[in-house]
C-alpha positions as a Markdown table, in Angstrom:
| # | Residue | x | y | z |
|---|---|---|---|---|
| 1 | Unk | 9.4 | -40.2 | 150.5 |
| 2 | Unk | 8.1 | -43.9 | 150.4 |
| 3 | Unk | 5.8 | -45.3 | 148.1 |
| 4 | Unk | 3.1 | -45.7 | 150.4 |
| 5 | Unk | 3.1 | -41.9 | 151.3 |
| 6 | Unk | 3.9 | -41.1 | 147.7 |
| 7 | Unk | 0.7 | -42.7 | 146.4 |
| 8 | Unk | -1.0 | -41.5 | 149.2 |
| 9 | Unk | -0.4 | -38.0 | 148.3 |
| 10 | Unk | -1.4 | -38.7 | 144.9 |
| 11 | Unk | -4.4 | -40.6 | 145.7 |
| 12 | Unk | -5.1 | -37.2 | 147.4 |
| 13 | Unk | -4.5 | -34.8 | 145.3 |
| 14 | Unk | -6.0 | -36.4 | 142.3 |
| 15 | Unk | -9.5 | -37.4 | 144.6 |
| 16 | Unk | -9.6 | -33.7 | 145.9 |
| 17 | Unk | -8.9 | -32.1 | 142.4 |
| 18 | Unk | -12.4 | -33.8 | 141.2 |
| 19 | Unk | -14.2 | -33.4 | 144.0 |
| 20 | Unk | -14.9 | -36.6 | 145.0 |
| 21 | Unk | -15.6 | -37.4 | 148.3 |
| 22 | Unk | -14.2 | -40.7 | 150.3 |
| 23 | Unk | -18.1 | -41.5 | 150.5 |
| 24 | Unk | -18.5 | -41.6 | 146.7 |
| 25 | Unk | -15.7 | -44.1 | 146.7 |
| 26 | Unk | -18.2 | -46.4 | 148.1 |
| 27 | Unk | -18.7 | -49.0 | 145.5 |
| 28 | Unk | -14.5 | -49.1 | 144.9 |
| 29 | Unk | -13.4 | -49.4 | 148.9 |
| 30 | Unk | -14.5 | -48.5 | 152.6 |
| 31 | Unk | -14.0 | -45.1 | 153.9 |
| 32 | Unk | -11.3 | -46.8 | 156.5 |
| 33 | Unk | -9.3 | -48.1 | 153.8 |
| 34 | Unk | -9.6 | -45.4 | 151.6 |
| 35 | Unk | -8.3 | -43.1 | 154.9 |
| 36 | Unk | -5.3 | -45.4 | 155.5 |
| 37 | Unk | -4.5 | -45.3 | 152.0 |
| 38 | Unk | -4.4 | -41.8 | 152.1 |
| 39 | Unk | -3.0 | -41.6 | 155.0 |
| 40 | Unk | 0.2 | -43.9 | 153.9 |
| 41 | Unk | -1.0 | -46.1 | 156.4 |
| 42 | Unk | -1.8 | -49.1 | 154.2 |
| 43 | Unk | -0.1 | -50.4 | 151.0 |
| 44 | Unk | -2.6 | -51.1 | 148.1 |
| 45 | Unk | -3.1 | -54.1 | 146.5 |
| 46 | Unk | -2.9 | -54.8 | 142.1 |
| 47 | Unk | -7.2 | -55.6 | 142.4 |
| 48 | Unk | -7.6 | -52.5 | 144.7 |
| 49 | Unk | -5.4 | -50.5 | 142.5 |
| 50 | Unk | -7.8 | -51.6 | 139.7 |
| 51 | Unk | -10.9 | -50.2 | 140.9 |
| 52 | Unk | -9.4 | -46.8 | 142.6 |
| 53 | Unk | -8.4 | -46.3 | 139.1 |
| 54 | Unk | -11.7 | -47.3 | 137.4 |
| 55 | Unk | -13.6 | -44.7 | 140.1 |
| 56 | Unk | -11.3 | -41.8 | 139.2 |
| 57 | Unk | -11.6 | -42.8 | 135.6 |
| 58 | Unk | -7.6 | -43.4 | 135.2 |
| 59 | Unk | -5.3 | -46.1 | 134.2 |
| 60 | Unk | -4.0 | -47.9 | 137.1 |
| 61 | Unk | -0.4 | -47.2 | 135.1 |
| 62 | Unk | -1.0 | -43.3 | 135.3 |
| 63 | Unk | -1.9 | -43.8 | 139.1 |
| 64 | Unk | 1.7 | -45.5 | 139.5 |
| 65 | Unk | 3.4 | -43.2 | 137.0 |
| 66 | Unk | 2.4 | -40.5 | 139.3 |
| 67 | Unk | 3.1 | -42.4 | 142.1 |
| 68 | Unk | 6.9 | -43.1 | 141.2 |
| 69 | Unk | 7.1 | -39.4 | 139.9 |
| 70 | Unk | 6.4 | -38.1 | 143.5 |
| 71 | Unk | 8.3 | -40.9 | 145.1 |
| 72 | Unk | 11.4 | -39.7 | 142.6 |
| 73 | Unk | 10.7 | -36.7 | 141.6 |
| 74 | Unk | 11.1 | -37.6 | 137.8 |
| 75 | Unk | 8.5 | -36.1 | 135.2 |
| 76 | Unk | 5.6 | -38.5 | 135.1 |
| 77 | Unk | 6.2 | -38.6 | 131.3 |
| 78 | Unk | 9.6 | -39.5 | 131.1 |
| 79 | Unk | 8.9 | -42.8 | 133.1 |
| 80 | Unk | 6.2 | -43.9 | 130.8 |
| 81 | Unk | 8.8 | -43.5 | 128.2 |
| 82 | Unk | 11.6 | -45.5 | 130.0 |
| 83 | Unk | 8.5 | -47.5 | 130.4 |
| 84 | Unk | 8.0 | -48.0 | 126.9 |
| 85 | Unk | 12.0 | -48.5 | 126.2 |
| 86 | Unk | 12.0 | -51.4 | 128.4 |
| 87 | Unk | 8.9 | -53.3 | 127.3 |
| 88 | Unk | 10.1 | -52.8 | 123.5 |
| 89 | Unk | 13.5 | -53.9 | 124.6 |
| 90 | Unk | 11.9 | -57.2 | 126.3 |
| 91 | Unk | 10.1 | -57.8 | 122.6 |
| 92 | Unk | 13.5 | -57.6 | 120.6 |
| 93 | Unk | 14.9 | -59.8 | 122.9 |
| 94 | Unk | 12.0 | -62.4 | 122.9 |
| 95 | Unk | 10.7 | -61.5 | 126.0 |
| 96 | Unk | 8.2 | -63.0 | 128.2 |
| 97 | Unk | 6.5 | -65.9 | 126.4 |
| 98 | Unk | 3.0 | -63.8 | 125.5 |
| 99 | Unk | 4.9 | -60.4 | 125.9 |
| 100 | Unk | 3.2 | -59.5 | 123.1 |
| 101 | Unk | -0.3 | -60.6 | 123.4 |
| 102 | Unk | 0.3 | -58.7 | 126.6 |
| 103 | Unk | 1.2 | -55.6 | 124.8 |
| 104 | Unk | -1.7 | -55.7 | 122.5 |
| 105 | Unk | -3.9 | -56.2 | 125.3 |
| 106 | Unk | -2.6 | -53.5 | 127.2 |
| 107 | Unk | -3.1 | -51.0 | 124.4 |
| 108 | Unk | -6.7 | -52.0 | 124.1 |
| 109 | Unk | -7.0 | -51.9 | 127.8 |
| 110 | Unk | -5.8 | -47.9 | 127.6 |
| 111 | Unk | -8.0 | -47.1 | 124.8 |
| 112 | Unk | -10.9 | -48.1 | 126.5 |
| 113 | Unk | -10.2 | -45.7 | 129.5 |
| 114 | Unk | -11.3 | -42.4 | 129.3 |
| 115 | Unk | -8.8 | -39.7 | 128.5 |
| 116 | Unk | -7.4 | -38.5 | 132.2 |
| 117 | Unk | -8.2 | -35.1 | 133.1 |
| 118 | Unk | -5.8 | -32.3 | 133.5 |
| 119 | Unk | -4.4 | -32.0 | 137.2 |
| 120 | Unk | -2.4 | -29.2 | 138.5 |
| 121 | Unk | 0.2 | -29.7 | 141.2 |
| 122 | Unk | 0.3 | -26.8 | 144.3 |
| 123 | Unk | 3.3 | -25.7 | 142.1 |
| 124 | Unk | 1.4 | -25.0 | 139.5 |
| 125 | Unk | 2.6 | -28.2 | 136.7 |
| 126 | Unk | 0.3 | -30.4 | 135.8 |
| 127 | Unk | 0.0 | -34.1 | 135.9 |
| 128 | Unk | 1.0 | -34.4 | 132.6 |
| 129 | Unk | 4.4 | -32.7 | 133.3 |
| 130 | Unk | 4.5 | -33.8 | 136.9 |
């Protein structure tokens, strides 16, 4: 599966789960885009990924956390924690110049989002485990 279909089917799944129509997405997208997205027609872009997130109140990491899970069929969860190996890895070693301003920011960033809501799969795991 390719990323574009991957996050399509989890831009699906996750829109359907809290019945939220493509017309509510209104003040994030048009309906068009919204359809070739979901569709795995178009690739999204970082600012697009930003507000899709903000109108299905998630991260715009858990949206690609799930996205690579479906693409690779790793647990969601054990991503984030490779995830969090490699940025503390990047620290030790010095990093990025700012790494850790960026960090900082980042944790603020996902304490401001509302907690995502449970999602279950059509196998029956959810999100969290996905």
């Amino acid at each position: 599966m390719t990323l574009k279909s991957s996050f399509a089917t989890v831009l699906r799944a996750i829109r359907s789960k809290r019945n939220i129509t493509q017309r509510q997405f209104a003040d994030a997208t048009s309906r068009t885009y919204l359809s070739k997205l979901e569709g795995g027609r178009s690739s999204i872009t970082l600012d697009k990924l930003d507000q899709l997130s903000e109108r299905l109140e998630l991260s715009p990491l858990t949206l690609l956390a799930l996205t690579l899970s479906e693409e690779s069929g790793k647990p969601a969860i054990s991503l984030v924690k490779t995830l969090e190996a490699e940025i503390e890895q990047l620290q030790q070693e010095g990093g990025v110049p700012g790494l850790m301003s960026l960090s900082q920011n980042a944790a603020s960033f996902s304490a401001s989002r509302p907690p995502p809501h449970k999602l279950m799969w059509k196998n029956g795991s959810s999100a969290h485990q996905a």
